[in-house]
C-alpha positions in Angstrom: -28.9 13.2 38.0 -27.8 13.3 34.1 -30.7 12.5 31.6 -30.0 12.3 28.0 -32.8 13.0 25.1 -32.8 10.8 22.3 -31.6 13.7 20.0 -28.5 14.1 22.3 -28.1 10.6 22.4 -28.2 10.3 19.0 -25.9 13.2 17.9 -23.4 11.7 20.7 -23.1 8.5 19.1 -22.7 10.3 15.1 -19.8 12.7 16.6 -17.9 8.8 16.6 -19.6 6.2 14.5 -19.0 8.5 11.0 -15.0 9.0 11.9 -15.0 5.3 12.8 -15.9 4.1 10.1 -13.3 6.0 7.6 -10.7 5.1 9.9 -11.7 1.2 9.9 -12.0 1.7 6.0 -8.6 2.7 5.8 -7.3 0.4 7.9 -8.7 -2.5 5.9 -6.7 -1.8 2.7 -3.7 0.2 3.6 -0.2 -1.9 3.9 1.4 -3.3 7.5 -2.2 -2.0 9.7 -4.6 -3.8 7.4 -1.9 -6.7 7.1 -4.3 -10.4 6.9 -1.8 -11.4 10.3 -3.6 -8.8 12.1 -7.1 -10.1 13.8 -9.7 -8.0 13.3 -10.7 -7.4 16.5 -7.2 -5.9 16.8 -8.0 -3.6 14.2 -11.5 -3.0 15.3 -10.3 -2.0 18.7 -7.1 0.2 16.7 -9.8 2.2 14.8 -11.7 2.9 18.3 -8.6 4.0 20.2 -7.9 6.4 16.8 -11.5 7.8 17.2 -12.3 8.0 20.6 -8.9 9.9 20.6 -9.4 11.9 17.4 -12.6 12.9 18.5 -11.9 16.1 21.0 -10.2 17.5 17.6 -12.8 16.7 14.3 -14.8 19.6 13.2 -18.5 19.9 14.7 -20.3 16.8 14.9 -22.4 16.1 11.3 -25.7 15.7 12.9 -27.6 13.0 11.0 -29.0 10.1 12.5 -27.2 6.6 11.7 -29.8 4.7 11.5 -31.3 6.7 8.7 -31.3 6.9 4.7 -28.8 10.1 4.8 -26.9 8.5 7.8 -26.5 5.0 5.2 -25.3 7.8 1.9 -22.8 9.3 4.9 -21.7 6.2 5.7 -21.1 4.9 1.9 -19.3 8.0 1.6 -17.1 7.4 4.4 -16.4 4.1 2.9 -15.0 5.2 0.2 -13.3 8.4 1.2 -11.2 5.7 3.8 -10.9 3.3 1.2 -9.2 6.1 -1.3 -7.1 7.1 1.0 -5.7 3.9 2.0 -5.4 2.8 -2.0 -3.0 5.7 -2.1 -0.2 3.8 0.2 -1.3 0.5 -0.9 -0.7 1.3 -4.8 3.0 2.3 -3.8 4.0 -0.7 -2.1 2.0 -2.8 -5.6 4.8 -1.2 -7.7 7.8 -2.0 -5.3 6.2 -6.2 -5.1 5.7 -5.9 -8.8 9.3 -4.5 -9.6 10.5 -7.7 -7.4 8.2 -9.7 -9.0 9.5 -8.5 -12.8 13.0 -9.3 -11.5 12.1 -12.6 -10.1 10.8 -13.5 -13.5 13.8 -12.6 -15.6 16.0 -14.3 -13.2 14.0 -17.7 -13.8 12.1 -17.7 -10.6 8.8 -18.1 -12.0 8.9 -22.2 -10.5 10.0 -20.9 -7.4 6.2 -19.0 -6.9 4.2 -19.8 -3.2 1.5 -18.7 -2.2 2.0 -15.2 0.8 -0.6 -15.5 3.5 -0.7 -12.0 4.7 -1.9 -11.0 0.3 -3.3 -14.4 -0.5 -1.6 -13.9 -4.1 1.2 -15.7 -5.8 4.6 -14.1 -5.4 8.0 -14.8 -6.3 11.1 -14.5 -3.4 12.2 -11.6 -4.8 8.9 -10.2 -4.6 8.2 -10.8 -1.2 11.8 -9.4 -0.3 11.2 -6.6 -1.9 7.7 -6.4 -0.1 9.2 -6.5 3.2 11.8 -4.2 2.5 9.3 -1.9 1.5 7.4 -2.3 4.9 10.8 -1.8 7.2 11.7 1.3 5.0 7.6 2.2 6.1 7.9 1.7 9.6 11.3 3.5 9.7 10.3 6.5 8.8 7.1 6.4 10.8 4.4 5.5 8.1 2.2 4.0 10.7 2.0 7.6 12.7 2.0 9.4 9.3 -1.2 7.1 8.3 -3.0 8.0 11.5 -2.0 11.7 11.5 -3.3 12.1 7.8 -6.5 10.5 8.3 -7.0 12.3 11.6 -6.1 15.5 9.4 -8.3 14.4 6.7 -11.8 15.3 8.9 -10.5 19.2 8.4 -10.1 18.9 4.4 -13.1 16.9 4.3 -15.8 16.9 7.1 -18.2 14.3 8.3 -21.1 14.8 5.6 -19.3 16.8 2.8 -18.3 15.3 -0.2 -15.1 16.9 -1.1 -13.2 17.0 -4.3 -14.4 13.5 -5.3 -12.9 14.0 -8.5 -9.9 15.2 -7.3 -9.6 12.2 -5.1 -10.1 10.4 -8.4 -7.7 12.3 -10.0 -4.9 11.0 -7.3 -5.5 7.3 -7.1 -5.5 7.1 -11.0 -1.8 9.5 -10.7 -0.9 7.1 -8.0 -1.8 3.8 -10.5 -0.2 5.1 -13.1 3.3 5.3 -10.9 2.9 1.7 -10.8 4.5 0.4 -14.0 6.8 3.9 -13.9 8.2 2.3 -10.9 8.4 -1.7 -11.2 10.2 -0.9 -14.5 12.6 1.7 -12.5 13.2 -1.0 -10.0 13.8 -3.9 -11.9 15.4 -2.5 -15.0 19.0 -2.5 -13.9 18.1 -6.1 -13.6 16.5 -6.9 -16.8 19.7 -5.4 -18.2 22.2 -7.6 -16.5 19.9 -10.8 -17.4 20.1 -9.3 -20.5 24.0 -8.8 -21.1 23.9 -12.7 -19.6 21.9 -14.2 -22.0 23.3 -12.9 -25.1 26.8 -13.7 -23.6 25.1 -17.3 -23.4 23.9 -16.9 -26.8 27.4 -15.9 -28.5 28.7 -19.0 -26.2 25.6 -21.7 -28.1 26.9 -20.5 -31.2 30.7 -20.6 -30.4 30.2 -24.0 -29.1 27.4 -26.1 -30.6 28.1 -28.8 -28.0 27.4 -26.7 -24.9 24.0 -27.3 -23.3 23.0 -23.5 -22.7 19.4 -24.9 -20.6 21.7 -26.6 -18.0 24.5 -23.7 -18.3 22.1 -20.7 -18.1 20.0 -21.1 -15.4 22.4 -21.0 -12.7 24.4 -18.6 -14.4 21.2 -15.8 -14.4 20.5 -17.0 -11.4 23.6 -15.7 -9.5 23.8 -12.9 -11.7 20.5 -12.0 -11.0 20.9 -12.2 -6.8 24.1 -10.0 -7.5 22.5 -8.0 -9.6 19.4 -7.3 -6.4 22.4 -7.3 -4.0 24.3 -4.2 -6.2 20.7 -2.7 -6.5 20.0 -2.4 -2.8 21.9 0.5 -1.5 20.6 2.6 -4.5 16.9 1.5 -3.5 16.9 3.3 -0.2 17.0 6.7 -0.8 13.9 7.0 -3.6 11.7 4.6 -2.0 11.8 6.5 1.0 10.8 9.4 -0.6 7.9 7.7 -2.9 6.5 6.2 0.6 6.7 9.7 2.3 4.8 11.4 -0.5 2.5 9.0 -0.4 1.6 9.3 3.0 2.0 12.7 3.1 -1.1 12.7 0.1 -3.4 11.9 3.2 -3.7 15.1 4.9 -4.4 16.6 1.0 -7.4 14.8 0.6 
């Protein structure tokens, strides 16, 4: 007959809560798993199937009891180890919504707003295209496995318990914030010039013709030159946000 001491016990159920408990906080920010359309019980019961999995492979178990004042500082830590990690992906696919949502703007779209369910923020068409464009062009080159993998990876670089390069992990998210404007600007700027070249085309028109009403004109003049401008844009997009999403992801296992 198996008996179990409490000290057993208790190291038996560390060797899983602490992994859980980065993985769920990763999962709660990072794009497509931690999506608002996914129920959290589906998530809960993702992040078990990850650690129970994961398990066999971590480093040796961090023995502290969980229900103690180190085991709340290790699970704080956690927290915000899997919450760093997660804001590294999530940052990327802020830049590619705000590009569309710079674009959307220029073209005149701003009316046009609605309120996304899976963000609960105010986005533009163009935006949310751009958003899920970002997500197929995440899910095609295996993002989801590449998410798992690095976090999985991430118990080597930084055990259960130990700290790690906190300020290094700093270092990254603030690198990874600044690429935000860098790339909205890059993204939408072959727009903004376009609008551009259109409106002072409309302006030289006002002043040619006095009579002309250039409000009633313009709009659906930037309008289609805006949707051509996104529709000559697309093909170009591919190849670098690919690579942006794969560095990101591949930041995980660096942590």
């Amino acid at each position: 007959m198996f008996s179990f001491t409490q000290a057993a016990l208790d190291a038996y159920i560390s060797q899983f809560f602490f992994p859980f408990v980065r993985i769920m906080a990763l999962m709660a920010v990072v794009p497509v798993l931690g999506n608002r359309a996914i129920p959290a019980r589906v998530k809960v019961a993702l992040a078990v199937l990850i650690t129970v999995a994961a398990a066999p492979m971590l480093p040796e178990s961090y023995s502290t009891l969980v229900d103690s004042y180190q085991g709340y500082i290790t699970i704080g830590r956690e927290i915000l180890i899997g919450v760093a990690m997660g804001m590294t992906v999530r940052l990327i696919f802020a830049a590619i919504e705000m590009g569309g949502e710079i674009a959307g703007l220029q073209m005149g779209l701003s009316f046009a707003g609605y309120i996304d369910p899976s963000s609960g923020s105010n986005n533009t068409a163009v935006s949310s295209y751009f958003g899920i464009m970002a997500v197929l062009l995440f899910l095609s080159i295996n993002g989801h496995l590449l998410l798992i993998s690095g976090v999985v990876n991430s118990f080597q670089h930084i055990p259960i318990g130990f700290g790690g390069d906190m300020a290094g992990i700093s270092k990254t998210i603030a690198q990874m914030g600044a690429k935000i404007f860098s790339v909205a600007l890059s993204i939408s700027l072959p727009i903004i010039v376009t609008l551009l070249v259109v409106n002072l085309g409309l302006g030289i028109m006002s002043r040619i013709a006095p009579q002309l009403n250039v409000f009633a004109v313009g709009f659906p003049i930037s309008l289609t030159a805006g949707l051509c401008a996104v529709l000559f844009l697309l093909p170009y997009l591919e190849r670098p946000l690919r690579i942006l999403l794969e560095q990101s992801t591949s930041m995980l296992g660096r942590f």
